[in-house]
C-alpha positions, 0 to 999 in steps of 0.5 A: 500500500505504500507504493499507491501513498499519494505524494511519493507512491505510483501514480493512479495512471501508472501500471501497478504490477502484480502476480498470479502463481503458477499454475493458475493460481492465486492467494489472498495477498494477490486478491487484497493488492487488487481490490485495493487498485481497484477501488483506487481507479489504478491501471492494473498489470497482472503478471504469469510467466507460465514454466514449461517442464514443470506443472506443464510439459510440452508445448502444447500444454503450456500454450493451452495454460498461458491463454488460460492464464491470460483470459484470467486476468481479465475476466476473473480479475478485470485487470488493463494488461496483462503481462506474460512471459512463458519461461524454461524450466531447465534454461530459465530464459524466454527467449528459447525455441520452445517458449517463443512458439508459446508466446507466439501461438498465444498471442496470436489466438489472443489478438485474433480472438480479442481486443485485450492488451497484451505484454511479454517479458525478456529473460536472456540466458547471456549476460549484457555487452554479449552478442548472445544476449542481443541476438536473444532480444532480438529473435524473441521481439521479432516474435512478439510484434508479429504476433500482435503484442502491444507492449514489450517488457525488457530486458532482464539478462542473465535470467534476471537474477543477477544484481547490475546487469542489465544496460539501456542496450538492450531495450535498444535492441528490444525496440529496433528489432520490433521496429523493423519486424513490423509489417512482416508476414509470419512467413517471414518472420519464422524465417528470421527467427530460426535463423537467429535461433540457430546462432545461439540456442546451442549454447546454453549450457556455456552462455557467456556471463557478460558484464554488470552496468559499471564494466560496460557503461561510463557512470558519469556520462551513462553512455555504452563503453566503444566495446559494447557498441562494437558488440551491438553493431556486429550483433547488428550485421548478424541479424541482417544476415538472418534475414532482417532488414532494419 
């Protein structure tokens, strides 16, 4: 309640920010947050990040979940957008081949079935001033505006659990990529998209770590070192050659 205090809390227009458990699941913590918005007039965002592999295993299944999950939000919780973000298991990255085709094939009944407002989240594998990581925001942001999300919610590099690292880089890559995946035909797209997959989803297992914020950013002009520039031009190129014209 004290991020709704009038002086120096979020503002009625601001997103306020909660989440369901997995899988399909909610407590009274959650109900009480939303009730509270509610009589408040707030703008409400209602998070889930659907896990595949665990209560849902395949593909299929954590698509039929995260659809599911979606519809929740806003018929049983009335809530303005809806945040998602299907995440591996084993990789803890959303940017993976199996979670891409979740988001895609979600949103994609969710836009052609509805006019609610839909979100994803960015979780890369690779750490920040790597090729890796940009190339990760990249396929998954090609994904997302041709699947017909509104809002894109990134970047968390590093599964997002690591303190300092994440840049102002990769946003940039987040909304080039959109910008140039606009207008593109599925078609298209999922040619893009498996070609940038193939230059990464192999190395998982040996993703590079990156650099915190203070290794690759000058903290007192906050502009990019001239090796993370050189690191999203090249990341650049690469995507070029997949296909995107940006």
């Amino acid at each position: 309640m004290s991020a709704s205090m009038v002086n120096n809390g979020l503002r009625g227009c601001d997103c306020h920010e909660c989440s369901q458990m997995n899988e399909l699941k909610v407590n009274t913590n959650f109900m009480n947050m939303i009730a509270g918005w509610h009589l408040a007039g707030d703008i409400i965002m209602i998070e889930q990040m659907p896990i595949m592999g665990g209560y849902v295993s395949s593909v299929e299944e954590t698509a039929i979940c995260d659809v599911a999950s979606t519809l929740a939000s806003f018929v049983l919780f009335n809530s303005d957008i809806h945040l998602d973000g299907p995440v591996h298991i084993r990789w803890g990255n959303t940017s993976n081949r199996e979670c891409l085709q979740v988001a895609a094939h979600a949103a994609r009944a969710l836009d052609a079935n509805t006019d609610v407002l839909l979100a994803n989240q960015y979780y890369t594998i690779a750490g920040p001033c790597t090729e890796m990581c940009l190339l990760e925001v990249a396929a998954q942001a090609i994904v997302d505006t041709v699947s017909g999300r509104e809002l894109l919610s990134g970047v968390a590099p590093g599964k997002g659990v690591l303190q300092d690292k994440a840049t102002g880089l990769e946003a940039r890559m987040l909304g080039e990529a959109s910008s140039a995946a606009c207008g593109l035909t599925t078609e298209a797209a999922n040619n893009v998209v498996d070609n940038i997959l193939r230059r990464y989803e192999l190395n998982y297992k040996n993703a590079p770590a990156g650099k915190k914020f203070q290794e690759c950013y000058d903290l007192d002009t906050l502009r990019p070192s001239q090796e993370y520039l050189d690191i999203y031009e090249g990341a650049m190129h690469e995507i070029s050659m997949c296909g995107m014209d940006f």
